[in-house]
C-alpha positions, 0 to 999 in steps of 0.5 A: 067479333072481327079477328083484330078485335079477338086478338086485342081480348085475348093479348089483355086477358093474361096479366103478363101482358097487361102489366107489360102495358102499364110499363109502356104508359111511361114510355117506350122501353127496350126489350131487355128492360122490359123483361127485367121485373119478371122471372122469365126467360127472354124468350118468353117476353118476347113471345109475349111481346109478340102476342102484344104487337101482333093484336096492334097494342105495341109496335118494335123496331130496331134502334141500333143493336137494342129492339124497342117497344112502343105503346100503341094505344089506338089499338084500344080504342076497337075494343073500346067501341065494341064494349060501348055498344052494350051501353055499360061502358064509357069510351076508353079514357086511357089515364083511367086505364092506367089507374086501373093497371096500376092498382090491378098490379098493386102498384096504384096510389089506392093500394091496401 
């Protein structure tokens, strides 16, 4: 696997990031919104923002003084390609993937 493709895996496989990107399905947020849920220290979300933007699933920029966060989900879509070729999977369909994290977060329509 290329080194992008390593990093997009790896950024999903903690469930802090990939609850991260199902708050950025709604819109783009700024850092310390992003951080509000969690009990973590700031330094840690933005470490963990870091791993997310370096794998190209998020983007940052500075507006002003506040430092936003913008899904990028065209980072997916190598993923999405590479886990094609084993003729298991259909191509990523991202409001499904929403779902998906939705209901892997306890947060779906489909909840117990």
């Amino acid at each position: 696997m290329s080194t992008a493709l390593d990093q997009v895996f790896s950024a999903l496989a903690d469930p802090t990031r990939r609850a991260i990107l199902s708050m950025l399905l709604e819109d783009d947020m700024a850092v310390t919104d992003v951080a509000e849920p969690f009990a973590m220290s700031l330094a840690a979300i933005s470490k963990h923002l870091g791993i997310l933007s370096a794998a190209g699933l998020i983007s940052q920029e500075k507006r002003g003084r506040v430092k936003w966060c913008k899904l990028e989900p065209d980072a997916l879509h190598s993923a999405s390609v590479w886990m094609h070729g084993f003729g298991q999977m259909a191509p990523l369909d991202l409001d499904a993937f929403e779902v998906f994290l939705k209901q892997a977060l306890g947060e779906g329509p489909n909840r117990p």
